[in-house]
C-alpha positions in Angstrom: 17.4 -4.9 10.5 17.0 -2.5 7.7 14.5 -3.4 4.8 16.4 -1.8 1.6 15.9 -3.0 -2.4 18.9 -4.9 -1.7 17.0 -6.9 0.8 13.9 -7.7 -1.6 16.3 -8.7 -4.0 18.2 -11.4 -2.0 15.4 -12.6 -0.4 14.3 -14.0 -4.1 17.7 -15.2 -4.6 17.2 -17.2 -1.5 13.9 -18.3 -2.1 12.2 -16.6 0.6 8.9 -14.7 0.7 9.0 -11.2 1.1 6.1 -9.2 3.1 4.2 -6.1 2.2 0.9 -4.2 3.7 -0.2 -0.7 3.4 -0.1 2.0 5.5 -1.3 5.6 5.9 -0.3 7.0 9.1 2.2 7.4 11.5 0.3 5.0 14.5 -0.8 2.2 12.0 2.7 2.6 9.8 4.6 2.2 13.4 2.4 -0.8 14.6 3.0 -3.1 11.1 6.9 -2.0 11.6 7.2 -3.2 14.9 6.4 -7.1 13.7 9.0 -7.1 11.2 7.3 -6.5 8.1 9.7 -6.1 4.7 7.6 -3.4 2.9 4.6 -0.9 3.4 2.8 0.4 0.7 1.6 3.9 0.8 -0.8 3.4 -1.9 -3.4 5.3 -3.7 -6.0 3.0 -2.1 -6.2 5.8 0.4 -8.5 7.4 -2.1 -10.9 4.5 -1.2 -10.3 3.2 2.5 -8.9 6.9 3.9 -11.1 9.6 1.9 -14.2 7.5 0.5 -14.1 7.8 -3.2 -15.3 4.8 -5.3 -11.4 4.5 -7.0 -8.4 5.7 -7.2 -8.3 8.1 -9.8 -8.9 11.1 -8.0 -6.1 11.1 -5.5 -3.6 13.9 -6.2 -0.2 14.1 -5.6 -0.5 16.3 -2.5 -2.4 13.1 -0.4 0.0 11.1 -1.4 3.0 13.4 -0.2 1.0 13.9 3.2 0.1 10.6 4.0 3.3 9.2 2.9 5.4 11.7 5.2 3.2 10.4 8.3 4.3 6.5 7.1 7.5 7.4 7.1 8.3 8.7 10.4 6.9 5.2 11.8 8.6 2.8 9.6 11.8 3.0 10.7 12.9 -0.6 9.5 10.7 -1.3 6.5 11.0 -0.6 2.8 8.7 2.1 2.4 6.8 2.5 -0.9 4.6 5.3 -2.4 2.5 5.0 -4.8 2.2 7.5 -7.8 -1.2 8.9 -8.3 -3.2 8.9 -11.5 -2.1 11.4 -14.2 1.5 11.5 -12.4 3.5 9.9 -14.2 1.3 8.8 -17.7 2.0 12.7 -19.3 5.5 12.7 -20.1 8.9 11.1 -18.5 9.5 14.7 -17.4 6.2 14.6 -15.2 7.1 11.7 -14.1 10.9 12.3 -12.1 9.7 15.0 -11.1 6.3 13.8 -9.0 8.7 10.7 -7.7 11.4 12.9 -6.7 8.8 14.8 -4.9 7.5 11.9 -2.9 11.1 10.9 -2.0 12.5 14.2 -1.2 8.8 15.7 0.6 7.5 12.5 1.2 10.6 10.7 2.8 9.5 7.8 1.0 12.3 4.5 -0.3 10.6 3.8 -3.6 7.8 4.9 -6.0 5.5 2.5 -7.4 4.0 3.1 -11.1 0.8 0.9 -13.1 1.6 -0.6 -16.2 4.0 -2.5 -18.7 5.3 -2.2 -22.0 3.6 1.1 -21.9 5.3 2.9 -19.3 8.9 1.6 -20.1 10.6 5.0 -21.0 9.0 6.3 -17.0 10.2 3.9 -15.6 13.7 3.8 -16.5 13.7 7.3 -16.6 12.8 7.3 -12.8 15.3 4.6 -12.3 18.3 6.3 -13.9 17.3 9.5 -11.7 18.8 7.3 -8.6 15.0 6.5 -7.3 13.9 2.8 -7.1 10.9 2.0 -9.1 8.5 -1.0 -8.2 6.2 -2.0 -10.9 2.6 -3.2 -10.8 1.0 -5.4 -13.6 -2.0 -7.3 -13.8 -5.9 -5.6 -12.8 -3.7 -2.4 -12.6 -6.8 -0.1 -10.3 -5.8 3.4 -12.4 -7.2 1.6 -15.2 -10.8 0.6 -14.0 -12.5 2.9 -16.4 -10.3 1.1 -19.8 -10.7 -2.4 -18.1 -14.6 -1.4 -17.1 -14.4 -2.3 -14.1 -12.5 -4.6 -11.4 -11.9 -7.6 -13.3 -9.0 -10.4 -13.4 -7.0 -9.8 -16.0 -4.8 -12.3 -18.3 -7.6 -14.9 -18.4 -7.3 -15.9 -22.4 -3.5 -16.4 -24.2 -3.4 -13.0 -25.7 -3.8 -11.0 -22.4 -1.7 -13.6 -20.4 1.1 -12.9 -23.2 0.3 -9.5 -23.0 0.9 -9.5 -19.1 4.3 -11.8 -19.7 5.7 -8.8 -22.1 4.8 -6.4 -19.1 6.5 -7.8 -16.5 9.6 -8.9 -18.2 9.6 -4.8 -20.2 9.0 -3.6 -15.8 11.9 -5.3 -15.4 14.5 -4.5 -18.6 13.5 -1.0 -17.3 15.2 -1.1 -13.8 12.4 -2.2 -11.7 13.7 -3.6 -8.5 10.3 -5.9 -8.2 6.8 -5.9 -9.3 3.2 -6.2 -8.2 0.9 -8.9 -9.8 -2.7 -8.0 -9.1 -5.7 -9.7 -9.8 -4.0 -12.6 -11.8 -4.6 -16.1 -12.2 -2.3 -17.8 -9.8 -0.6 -20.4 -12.7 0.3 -17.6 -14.6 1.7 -15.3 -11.8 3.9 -18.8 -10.9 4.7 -18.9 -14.7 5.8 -14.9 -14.5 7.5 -15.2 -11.1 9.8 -18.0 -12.8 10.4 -15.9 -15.4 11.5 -12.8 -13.9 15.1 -12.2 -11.9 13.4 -9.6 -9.4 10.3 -10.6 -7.2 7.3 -10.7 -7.6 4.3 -9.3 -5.2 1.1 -11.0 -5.1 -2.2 -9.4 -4.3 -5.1 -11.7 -5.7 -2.3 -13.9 -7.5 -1.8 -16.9 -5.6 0.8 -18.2 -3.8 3.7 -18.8 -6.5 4.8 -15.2 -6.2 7.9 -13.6 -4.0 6.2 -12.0 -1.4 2.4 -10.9 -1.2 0.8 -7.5 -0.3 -2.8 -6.6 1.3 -4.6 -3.1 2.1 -4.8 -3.7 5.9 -7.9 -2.4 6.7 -9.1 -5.2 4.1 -7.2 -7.9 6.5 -9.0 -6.5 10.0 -12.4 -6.1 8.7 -12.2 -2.1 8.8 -13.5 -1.3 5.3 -16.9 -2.6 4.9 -18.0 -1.0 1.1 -17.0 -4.1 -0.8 -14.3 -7.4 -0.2 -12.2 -8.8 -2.6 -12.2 -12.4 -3.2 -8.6 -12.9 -2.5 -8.6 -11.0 0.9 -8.0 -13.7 4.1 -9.3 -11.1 7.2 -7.1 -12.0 10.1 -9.0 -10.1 12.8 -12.5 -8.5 12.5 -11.1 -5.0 14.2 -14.4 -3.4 12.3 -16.3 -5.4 14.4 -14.7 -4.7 18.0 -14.1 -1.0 17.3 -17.8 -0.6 16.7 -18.6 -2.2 20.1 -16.0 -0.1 21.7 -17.5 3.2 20.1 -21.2 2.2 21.2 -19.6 1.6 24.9 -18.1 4.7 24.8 -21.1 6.5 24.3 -23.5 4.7 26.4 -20.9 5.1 29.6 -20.5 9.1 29.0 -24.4 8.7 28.5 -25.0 7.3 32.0 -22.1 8.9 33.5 -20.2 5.9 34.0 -17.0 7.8 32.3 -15.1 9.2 33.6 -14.6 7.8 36.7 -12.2 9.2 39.3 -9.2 6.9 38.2 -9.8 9.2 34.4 -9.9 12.2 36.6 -7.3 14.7 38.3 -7.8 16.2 42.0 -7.8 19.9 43.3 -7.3 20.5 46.9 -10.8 20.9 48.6 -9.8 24.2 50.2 -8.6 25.6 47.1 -12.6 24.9 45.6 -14.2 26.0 49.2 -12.6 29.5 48.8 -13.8 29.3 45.1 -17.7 29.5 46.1 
């Protein structure tokens, strides 16, 4: 069955929790697909676990076309969701249609996802009146690392957990069809979830939300630079593709691959008259 907006918004009318994970390309994108999933993120976290910088603020609206087109040709039954890069959308509400038209119309994507609250209101209702579904994301919002200074947990005293209430319920008056909590303390994402008539999606929030979210190669043991706290890994893949990669190159080293059954036969005449 088809993952649509309409689905994320009666699976919180009916109490039931919605699932997200990211993807980057068509193989991975296909694989997550095929279990059911409700949602793939295309996010900008590709600028850390796909292209190896330190954040997220330098990948540009071209990655995020390119890897998003590959996603989308192997989710054929999942919401899929792009993130907009840094500077995309923060310029102007004009800047803003336009880039998430572009990674609907080039990018094949279902929905655009934008950082911030209160702040962002005017983009994202502008997007939303444009006919393109807009997911929010509150909370330890990563575009922000340098104002936050650094990773950090956000809506710890009563002024930024206020702060974080205002956001959510300002994502949602603006048209929002559901909204990323990241890096919140799990009472208050409960309190916000409760709140709020479209769901929530937990990464680093606790279990009180609508559905939850997690970078893949975080939840198989594939990115190794640093591991957030709230990151369960379900397989160590890391681990086993390593071994697999050091095989490989001690059997080519010893000749042990390829064997004949990796190999494809010639006639012996036809090499005889070679010679």
């Amino acid at each position: 069955m088809k993952n649509t907006v309409v689905t994320f918004k009666e699976a919180k009318e009916r109490n039931e929790k919605l699932t997200m994970l990211t993807a980057y390309d068509y193989s991975t994108a296909k694989l997550i697909d095929s279990c059911g999933i409700n949602g793939i993120l295309v996010g900008d976290s590709l600028g850390m676990v796909c292209l190896g910088y330190e954040d997220t603020l330098s990948v540009t609206m071209e990655d995020m076309i390119h890897h998003t087109k590959a996603v989308s040709r192997g989710g054929t039954n999942t919401l899929i969701v792009a993130d907009m890069p840094f500077m995309s959308y923060q310029t102007s509400t004009y800047d803003a249609v336009v880039n998430a038209g572009r990674l609907i119309k080039e990018g094949r994507a279902h929905a655009v996802k934008l950082e911030g609250g209160v702040d962002i209101f005017n983009q994202i209702q502008s997007i939303v009146n444009s006919s393109i579904p807009v997911m929010g994301h509150i909370g330890l919002t990563p575009q922000s690392v340098n104002a936050f200074g650094g990773f950090k947990v956000q809506g710890r005293d009563e002024l930024a957990a206020k702060k974080l209430i205002e956001d959510a319920l300002a994502v949602e008056d603006a048209g929002a069809f559901a909204v990323v909590l990241e890096g919140v303390p799990s009472k208050l994402a409960s309190l916000i979830t409760k709140k709020l008539n479209i769901p929530t999606i937990g990464i680093g929030a606790g279990a009180g939300c609508d559905g939850q979210v997690l970078v893949y190669q975080d939840m198989l043991g594939m990115f190794s630079d640093f591991t957030p706290k709230f990151v369960k890994k379900y397989e160590n893949i890391g681990e086993k593709m390593k071994n697999a990669f050091s095989n490989y190159i001690d059997e080519v080293k010893t000749e042990v691959f390829p064997s004949e059954e990796h190999s494809f036969k010639i006639n012996e005449d036809i090499i005889e008259k070679l010679y």
